[in-house]
C-alpha positions, 0 to 999 in steps of 0.5 A: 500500500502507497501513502496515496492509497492510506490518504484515500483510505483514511478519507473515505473511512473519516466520511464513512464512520464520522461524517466529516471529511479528513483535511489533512496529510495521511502517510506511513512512518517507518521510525514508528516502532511500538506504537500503531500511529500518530496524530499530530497536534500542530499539523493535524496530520496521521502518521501510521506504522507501515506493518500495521497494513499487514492486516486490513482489519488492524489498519482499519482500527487504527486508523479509526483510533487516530481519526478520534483523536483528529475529529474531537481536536477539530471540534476543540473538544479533549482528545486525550486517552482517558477522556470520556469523549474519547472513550464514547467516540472510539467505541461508537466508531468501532476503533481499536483501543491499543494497536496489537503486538506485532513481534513474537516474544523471544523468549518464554519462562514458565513457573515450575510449580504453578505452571504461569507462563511469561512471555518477554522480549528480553531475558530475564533473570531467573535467579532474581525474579519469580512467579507473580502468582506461587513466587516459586522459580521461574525456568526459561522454556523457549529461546527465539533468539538463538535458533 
């Protein structure tokens, strides 16, 4: 997907889901990392992490996601997370809350006892930390970064 094709994208699912247009610049960002996209307060431009259009239903809600930020800004009402506007808008559009994991977890411990899994990114030391719900050890199970 192009960012001409994310701009139409974005204008038709602003017309669609909010009945109001979207104005501004949609593009992809390759810097974006941990997060699904951006909305810019000072340009009002989007911004979307470009492996979030790996899946259409995830682009989708993401973009709805920031879309809420970008209608309630324009209305001059709070576009912060926690506000109830907020809240109200992304459910009744059907946007998504937080944008999904899109890496694996490296590695995977397990308790001995209870048997409580925790996948991570990074290793852990299981000398130093314990189950959250027994606090028995912790063994590591899977190793993904050295196959």
């Amino acid at each position: 997907m192009t960012d001409q094709q994310l701009q139409q994208l974005v204008e038709t699912i602003s017309t669609e889901a909010f009945h109001r247009p979207f104005c501004h610049h949609a593009y992809f960002n390759r810097r974006l990392q941990t997060t699904g996209g951006r909305y810019h307060l000072r340009s009002h431009d989007i911004d979307i992490n470009p492996k979030m259009a790996q899946n259409p239903a995830v682009l989708t809600g993401v973009i709805k996601h920031e879309l809420v930020h970008y209608h309630l800004h324009q209305t001059g009402k709070s576009g912060k997370h926690n506000s109830p506007e907020f809240k109200q808008l992304l459910q009744a559009v059907g946007g998504s809350r937080y944008a999904p994991r899109l890496t694996a977890p490296k590695y995977l411990y397990q308790c001995e006892h209870c048997g409580q899994q925790y996948p991570r990114q990074r290793r852990l030391n299981v000398n130093r930390y314990v189950c959250s719900r027994c606090r028995h050890r912790l063994k590591l199970v899977q190793n993904k970064s050295n196959p």
